[in-house]
Backbone and ligand atoms as CSV (ligand in chain L), in Angstrom:
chain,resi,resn,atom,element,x,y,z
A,1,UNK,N,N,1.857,-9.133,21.786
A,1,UNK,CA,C,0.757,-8.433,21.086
A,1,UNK,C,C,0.110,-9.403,20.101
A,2,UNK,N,N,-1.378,-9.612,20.163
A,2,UNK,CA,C,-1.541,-10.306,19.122
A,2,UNK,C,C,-2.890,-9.616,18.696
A,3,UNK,N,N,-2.354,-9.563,17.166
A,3,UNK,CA,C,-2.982,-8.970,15.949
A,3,UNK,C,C,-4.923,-9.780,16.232
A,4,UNK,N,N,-5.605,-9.298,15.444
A,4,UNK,CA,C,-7.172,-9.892,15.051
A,4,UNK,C,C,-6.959,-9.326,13.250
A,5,UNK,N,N,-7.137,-10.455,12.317
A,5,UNK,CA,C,-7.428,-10.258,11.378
A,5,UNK,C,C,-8.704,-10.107,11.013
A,6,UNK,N,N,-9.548,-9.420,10.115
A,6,UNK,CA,C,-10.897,-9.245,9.681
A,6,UNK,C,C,-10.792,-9.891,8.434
A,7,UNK,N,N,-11.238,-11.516,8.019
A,7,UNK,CA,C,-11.440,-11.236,6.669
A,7,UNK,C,C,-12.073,-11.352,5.695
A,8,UNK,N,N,-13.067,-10.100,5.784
A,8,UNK,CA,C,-13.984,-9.328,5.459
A,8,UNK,C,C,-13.870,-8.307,4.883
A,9,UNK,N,N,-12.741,-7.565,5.810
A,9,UNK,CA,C,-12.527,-6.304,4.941
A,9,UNK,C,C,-11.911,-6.399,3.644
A,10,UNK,N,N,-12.100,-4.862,2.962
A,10,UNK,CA,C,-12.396,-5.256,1.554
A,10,UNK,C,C,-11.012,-5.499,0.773
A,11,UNK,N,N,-10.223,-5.563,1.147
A,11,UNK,CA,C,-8.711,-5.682,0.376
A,11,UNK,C,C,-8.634,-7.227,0.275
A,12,UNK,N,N,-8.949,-7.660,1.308
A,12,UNK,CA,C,-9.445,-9.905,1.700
A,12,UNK,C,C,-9.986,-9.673,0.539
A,13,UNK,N,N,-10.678,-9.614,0.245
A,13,UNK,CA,C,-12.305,-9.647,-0.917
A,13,UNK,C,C,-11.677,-9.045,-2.484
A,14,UNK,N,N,-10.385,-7.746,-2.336
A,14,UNK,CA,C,-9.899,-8.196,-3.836
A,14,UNK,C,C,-9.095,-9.123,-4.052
A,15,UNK,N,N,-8.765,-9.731,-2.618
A,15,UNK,CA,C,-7.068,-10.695,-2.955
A,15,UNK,C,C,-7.604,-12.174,-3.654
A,16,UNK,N,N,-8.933,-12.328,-2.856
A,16,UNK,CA,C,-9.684,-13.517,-2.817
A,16,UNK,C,C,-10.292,-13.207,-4.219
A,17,UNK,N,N,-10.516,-12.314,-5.105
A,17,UNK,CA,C,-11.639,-12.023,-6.216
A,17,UNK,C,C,-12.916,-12.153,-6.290
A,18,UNK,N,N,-13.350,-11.727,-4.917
A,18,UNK,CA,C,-14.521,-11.457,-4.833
A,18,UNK,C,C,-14.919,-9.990,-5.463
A,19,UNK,N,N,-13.938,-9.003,-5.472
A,19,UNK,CA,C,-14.733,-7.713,-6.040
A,19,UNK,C,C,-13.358,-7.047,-6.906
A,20,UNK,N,N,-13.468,-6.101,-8.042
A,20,UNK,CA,C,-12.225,-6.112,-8.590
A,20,UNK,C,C,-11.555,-4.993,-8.002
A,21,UNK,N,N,-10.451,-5.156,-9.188
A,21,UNK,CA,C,-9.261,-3.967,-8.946
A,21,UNK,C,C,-8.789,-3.840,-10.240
A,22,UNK,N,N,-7.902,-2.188,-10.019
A,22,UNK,CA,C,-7.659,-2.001,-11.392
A,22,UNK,C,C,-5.988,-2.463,-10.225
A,23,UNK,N,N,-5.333,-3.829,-11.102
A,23,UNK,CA,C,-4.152,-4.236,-10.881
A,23,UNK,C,C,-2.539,-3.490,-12.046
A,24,UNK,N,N,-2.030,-2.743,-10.762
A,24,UNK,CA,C,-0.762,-2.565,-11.867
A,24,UNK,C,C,0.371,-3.178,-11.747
A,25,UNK,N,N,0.442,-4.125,-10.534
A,25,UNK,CA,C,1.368,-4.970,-10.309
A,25,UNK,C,C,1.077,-5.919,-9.341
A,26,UNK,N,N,1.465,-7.517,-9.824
A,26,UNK,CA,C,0.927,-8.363,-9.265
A,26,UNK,C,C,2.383,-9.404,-8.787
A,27,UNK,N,N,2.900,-9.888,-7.863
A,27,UNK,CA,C,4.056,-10.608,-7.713
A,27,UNK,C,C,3.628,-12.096,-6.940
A,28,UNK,N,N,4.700,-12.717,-6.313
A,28,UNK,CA,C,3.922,-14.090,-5.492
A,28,UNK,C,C,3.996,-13.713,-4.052
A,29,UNK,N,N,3.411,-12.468,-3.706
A,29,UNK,CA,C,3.514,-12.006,-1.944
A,29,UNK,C,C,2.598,-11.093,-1.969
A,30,UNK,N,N,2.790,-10.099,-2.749
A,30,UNK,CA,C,1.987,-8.251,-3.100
A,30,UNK,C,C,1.543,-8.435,-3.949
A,31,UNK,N,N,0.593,-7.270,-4.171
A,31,UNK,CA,C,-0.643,-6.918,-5.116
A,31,UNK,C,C,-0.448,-5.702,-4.777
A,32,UNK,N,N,-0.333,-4.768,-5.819
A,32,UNK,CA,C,-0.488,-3.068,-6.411
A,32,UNK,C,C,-1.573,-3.101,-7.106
A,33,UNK,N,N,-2.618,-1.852,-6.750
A,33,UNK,CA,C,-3.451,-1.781,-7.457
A,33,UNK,C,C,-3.771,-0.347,-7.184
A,34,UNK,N,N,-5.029,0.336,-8.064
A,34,UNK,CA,C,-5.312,1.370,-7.715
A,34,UNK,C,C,-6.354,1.917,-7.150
A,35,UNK,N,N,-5.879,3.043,-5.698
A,35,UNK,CA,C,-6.714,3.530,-5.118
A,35,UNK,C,C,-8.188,4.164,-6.247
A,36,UNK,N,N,-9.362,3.569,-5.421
A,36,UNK,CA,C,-10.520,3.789,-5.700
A,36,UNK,C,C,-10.571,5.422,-5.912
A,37,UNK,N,N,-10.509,5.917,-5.014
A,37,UNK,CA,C,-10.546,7.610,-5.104
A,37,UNK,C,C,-8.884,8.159,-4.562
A,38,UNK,N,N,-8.393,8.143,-6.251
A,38,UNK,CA,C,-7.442,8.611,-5.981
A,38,UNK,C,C,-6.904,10.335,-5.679
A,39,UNK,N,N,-6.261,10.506,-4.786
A,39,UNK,CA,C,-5.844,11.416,-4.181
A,39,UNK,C,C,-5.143,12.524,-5.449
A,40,UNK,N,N,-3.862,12.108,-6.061
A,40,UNK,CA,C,-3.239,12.856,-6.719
A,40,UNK,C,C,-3.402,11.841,-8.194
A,41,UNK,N,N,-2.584,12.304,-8.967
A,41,UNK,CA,C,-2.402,11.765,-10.861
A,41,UNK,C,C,-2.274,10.037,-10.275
A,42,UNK,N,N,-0.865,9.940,-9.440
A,42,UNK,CA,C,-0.614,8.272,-9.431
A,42,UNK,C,C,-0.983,8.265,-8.127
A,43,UNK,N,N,-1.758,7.082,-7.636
A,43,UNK,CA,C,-2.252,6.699,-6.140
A,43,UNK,C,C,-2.551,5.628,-5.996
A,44,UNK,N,N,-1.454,4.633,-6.076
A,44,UNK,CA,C,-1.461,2.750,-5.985
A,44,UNK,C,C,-1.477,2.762,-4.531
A,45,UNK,N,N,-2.520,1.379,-4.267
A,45,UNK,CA,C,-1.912,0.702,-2.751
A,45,UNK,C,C,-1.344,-0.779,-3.150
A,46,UNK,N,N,-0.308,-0.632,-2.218
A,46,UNK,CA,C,0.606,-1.829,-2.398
A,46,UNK,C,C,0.512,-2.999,-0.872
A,47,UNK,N,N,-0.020,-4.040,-1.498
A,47,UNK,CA,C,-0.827,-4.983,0.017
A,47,UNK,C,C,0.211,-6.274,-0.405
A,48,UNK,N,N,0.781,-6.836,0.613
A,48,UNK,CA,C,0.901,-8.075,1.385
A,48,UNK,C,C,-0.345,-8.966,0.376
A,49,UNK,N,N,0.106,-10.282,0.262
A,49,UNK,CA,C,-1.527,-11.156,0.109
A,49,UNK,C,C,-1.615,-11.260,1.386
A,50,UNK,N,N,-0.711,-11.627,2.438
A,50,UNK,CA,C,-0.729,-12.656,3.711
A,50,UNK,C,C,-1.648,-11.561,4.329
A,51,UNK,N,N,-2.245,-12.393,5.627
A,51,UNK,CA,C,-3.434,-11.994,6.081
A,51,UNK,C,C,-2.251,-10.729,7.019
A,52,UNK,N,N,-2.425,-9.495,7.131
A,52,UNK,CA,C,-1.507,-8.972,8.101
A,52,UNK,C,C,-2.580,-7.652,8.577
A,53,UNK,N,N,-2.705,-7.325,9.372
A,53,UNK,CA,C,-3.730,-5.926,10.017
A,53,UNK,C,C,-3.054,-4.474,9.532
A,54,UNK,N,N,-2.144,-4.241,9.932
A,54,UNK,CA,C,-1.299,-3.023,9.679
A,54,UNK,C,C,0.555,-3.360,9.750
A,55,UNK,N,N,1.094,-2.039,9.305
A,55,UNK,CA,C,2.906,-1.919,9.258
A,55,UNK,C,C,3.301,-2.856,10.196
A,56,UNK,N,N,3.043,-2.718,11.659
A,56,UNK,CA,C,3.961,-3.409,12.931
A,56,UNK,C,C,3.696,-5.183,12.760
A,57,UNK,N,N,2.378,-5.200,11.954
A,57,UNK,CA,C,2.044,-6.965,12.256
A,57,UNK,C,C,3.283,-7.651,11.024
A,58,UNK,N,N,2.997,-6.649,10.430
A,58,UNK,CA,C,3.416,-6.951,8.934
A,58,UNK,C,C,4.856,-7.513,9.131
A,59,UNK,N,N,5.793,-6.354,9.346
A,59,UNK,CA,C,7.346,-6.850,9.322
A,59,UNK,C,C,7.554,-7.223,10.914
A,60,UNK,N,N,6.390,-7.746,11.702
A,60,UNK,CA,C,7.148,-9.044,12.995
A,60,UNK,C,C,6.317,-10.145,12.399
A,61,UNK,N,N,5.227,-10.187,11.841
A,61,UNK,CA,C,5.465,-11.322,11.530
A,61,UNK,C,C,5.461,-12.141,10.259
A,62,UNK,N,N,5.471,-11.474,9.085
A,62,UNK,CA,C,5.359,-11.833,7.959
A,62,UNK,C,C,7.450,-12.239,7.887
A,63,UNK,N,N,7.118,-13.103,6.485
A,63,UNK,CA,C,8.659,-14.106,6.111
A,63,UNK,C,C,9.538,-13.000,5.642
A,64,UNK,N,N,10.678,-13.260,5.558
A,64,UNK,CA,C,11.675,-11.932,5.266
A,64,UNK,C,C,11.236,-11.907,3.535
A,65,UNK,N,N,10.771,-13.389,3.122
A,65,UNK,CA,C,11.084,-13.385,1.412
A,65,UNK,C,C,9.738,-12.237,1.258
A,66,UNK,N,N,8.243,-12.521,2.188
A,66,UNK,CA,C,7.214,-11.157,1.855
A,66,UNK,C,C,7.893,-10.200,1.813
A,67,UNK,N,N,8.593,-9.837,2.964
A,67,UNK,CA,C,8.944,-8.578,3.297
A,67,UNK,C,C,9.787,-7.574,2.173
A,68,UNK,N,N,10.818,-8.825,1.410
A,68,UNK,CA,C,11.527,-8.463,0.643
A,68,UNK,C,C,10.920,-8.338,-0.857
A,69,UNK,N,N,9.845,-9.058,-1.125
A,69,UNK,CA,C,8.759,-8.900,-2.269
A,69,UNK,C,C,8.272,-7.697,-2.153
A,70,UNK,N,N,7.837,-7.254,-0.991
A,70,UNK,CA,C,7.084,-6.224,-0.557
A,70,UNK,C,C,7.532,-4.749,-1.026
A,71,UNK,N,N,8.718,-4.659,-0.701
A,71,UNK,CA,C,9.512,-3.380,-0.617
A,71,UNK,C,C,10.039,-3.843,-2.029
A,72,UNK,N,N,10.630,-4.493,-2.744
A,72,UNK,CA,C,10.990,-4.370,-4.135
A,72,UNK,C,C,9.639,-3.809,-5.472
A,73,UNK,N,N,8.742,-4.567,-4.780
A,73,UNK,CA,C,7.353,-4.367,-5.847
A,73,UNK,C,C,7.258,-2.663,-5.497
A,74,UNK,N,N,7.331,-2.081,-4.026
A,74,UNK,CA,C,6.970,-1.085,-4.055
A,74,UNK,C,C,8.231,-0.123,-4.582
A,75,UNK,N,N,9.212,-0.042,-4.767
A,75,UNK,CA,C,10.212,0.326,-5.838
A,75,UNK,C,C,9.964,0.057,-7.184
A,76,UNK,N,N,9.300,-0.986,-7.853
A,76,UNK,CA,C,8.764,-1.106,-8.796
A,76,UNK,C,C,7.495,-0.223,-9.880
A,77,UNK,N,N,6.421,-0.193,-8.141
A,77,UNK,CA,C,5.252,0.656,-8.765
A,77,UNK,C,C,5.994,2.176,-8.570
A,78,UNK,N,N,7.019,2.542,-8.296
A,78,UNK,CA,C,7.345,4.124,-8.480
A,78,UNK,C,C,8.478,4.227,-9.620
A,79,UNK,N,N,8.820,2.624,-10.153
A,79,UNK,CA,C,9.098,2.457,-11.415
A,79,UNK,C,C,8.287,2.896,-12.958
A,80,UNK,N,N,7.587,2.247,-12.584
A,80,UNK,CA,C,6.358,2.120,-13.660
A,80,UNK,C,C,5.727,3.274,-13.558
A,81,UNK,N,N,5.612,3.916,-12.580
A,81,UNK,CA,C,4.442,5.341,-12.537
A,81,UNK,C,C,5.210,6.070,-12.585
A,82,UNK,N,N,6.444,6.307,-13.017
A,82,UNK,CA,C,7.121,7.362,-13.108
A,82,UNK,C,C,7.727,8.327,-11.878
A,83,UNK,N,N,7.276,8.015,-10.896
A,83,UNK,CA,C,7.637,9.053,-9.595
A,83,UNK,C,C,8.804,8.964,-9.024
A,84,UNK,N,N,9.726,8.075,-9.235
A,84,UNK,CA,C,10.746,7.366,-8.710
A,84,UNK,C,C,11.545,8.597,-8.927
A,85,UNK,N,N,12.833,9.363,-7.766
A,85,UNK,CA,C,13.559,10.159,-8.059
A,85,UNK,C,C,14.591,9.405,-8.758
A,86,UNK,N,N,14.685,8.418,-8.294
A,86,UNK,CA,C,16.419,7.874,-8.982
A,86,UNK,C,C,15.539,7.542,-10.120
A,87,UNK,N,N,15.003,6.977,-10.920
A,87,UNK,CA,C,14.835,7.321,-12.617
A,87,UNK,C,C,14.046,8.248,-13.130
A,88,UNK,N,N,14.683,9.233,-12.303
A,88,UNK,CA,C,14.204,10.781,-13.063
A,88,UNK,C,C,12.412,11.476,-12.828
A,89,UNK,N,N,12.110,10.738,-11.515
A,89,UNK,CA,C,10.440,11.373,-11.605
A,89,UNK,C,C,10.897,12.151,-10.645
A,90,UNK,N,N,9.640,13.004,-10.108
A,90,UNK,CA,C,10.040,14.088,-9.375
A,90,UNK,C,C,9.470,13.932,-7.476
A,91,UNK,N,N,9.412,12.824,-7.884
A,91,UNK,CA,C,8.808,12.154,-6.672
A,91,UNK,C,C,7.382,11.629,-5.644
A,92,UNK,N,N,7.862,10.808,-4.611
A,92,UNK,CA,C,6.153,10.537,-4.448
A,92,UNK,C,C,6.182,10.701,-2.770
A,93,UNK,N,N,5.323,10.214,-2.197
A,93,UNK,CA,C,5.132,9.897,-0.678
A,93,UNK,C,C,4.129,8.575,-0.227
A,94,UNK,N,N,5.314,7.999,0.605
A,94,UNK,CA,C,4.461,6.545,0.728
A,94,UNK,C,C,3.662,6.976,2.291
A,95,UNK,N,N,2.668,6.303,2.200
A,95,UNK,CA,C,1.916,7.013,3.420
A,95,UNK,C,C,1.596,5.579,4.156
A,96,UNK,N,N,1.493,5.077,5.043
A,96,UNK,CA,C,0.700,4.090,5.717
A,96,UNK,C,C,-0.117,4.111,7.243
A,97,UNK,N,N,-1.407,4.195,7.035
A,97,UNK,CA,C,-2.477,4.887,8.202
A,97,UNK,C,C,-2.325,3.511,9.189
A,98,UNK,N,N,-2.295,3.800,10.495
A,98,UNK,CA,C,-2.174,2.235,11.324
A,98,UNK,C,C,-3.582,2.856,12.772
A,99,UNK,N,N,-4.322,2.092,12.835
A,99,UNK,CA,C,-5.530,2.310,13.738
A,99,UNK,C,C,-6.178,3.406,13.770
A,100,UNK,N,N,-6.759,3.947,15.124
A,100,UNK,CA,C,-7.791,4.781,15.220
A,100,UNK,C,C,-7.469,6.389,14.946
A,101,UNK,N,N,-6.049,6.822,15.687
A,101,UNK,CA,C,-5.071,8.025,15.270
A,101,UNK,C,C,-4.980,8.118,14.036
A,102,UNK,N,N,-4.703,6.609,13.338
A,102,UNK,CA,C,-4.012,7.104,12.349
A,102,UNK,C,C,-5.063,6.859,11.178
A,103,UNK,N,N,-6.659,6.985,11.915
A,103,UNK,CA,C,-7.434,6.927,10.302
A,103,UNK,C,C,-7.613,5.583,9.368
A,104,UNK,N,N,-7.040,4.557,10.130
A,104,UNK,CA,C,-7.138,3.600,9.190
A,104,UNK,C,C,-8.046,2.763,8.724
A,105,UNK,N,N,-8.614,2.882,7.594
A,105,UNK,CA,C,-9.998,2.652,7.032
A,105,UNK,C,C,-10.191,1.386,6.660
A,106,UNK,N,N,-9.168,0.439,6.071
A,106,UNK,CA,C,-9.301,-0.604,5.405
A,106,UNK,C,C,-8.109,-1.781,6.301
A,107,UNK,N,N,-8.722,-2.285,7.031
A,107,UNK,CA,C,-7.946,-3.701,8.266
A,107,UNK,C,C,-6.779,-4.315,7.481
A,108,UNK,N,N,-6.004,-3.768,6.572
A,108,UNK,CA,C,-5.513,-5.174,5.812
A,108,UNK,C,C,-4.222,-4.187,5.622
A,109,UNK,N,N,-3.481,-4.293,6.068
A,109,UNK,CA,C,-1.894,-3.309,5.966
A,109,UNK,C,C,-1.729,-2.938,4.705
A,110,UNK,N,N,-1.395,-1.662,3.992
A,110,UNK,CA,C,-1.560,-1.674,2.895
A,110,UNK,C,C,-0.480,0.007,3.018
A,111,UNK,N,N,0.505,0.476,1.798
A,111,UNK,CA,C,0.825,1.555,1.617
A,111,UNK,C,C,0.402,2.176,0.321
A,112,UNK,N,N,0.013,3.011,0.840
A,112,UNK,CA,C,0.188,4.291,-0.242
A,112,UNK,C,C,1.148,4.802,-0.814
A,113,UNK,N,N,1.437,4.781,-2.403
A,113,UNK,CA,C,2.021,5.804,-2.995
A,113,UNK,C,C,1.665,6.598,-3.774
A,114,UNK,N,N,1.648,7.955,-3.735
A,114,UNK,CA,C,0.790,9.274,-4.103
A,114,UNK,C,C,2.329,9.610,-4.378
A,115,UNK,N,N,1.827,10.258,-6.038
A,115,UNK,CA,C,2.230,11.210,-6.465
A,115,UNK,C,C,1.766,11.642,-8.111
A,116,UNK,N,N,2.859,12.565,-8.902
A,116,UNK,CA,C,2.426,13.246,-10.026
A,116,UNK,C,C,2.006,14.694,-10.170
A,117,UNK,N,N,1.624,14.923,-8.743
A,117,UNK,CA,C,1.915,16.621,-8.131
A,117,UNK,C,C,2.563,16.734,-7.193
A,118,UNK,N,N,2.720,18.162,-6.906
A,118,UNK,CA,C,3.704,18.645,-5.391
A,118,UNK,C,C,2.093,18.375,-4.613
A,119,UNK,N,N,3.073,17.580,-3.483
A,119,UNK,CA,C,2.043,16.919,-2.675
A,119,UNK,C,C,1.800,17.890,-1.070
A,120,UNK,N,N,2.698,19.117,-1.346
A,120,UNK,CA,C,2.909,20.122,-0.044
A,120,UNK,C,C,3.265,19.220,1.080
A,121,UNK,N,N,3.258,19.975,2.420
A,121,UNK,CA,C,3.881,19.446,3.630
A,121,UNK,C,C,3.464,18.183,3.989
A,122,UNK,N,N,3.766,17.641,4.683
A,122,UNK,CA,C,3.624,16.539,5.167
A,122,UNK,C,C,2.322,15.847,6.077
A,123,UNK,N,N,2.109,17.449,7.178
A,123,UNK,CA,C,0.684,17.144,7.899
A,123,UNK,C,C,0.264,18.706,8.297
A,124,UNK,N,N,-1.171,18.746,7.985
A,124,UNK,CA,C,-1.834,20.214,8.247
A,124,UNK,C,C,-2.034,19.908,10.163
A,125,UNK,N,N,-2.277,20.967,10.259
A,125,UNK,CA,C,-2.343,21.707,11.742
A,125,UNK,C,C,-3.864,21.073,11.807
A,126,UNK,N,N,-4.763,20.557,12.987
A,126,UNK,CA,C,-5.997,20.161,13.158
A,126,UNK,C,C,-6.152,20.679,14.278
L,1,LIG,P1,P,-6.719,3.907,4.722
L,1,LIG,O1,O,-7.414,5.078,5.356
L,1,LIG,O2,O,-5.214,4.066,4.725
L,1,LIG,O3,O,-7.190,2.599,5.302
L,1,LIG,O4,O,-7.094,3.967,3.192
L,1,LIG,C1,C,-7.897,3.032,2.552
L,1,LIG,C2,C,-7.886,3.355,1.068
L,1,LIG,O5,O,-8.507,2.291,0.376
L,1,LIG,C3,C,-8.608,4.639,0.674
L,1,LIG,O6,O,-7.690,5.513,0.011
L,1,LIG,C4,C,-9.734,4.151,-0.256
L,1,LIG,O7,O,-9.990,5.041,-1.307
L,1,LIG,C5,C,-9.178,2.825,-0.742
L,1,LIG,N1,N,-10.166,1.842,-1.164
L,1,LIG,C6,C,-11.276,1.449,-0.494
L,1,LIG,N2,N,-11.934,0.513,-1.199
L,1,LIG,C7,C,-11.215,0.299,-2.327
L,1,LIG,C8,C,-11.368,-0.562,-3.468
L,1,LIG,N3,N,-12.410,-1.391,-3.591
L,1,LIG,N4,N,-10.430,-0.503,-4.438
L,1,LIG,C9,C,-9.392,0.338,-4.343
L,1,LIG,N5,N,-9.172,1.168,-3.295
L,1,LIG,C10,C,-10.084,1.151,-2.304
């Protein structure tokens, strides 16, 4: 399988500083920042710098040390925002949209964490 990176789309363009972000966590792999129109109270996306399309490109081919930056920072931002069950928040939901099914708006692999309200079920009936 091989990936096509765009980079153009707009997450390239905050990594590069071409356009801003409100940054709440910055490491030497990931960038947390916050969703433009956020969904609930807390709604960070947490991006890879490395050029990656979506989830599957991400962990085959990104370095274990991203991978492991990746997933610690994102334990981090549910540090800092409070949502984290193990230090006492009441929890969040990491979401990640991958192609045309799954809605995915912005080319550049990226998760969601939403929370700060009850976020209800998981997926409505369409
Ligand atoms: P997705 O459908 O998973 O690709 O979601 C893309 C997300 O990126 C949406 O929640 C948008 O609100 C968000 N977004 C788009 N442009 C920006 C931006 N310039 N800064 C922060 N978030 C953005």
């Amino acid at each position: 399988m091989a990936y096509t990176y765009d980079d153009q789309n707009v997450f390239a363009k905050i990594l590069r500083g071409e356009i801003p972000n409100k940054t709440v966590l910055e490491t030497g792999h990931t960038l947390a920042f916050e969703d433009i129109q956020p969904q609930a109270p807390v709604h960070v996306l947490v991006i890879p710098k490395g050029a990656y399309v979506d989830y599957a490109h991400f962990v085959t081919e990104a370095s274990d040390a991203e991978i492991v930056d990746f997933s610690r920072t994102v334990a981090e931002i549910c540090r800092l925002t409070g949502v984290g069950p193990g230090i006492g928040g009441k929890g969040f939901r990491a979401i990640t949209n991958a192609g045309e099914d799954g809605v995915q708006e912005v080319q550049h692999y990226h998760l969601h964490i939403i929370g700060g309200r009850p976020l209800g079920r998981m997926l409505q009936r369409s």
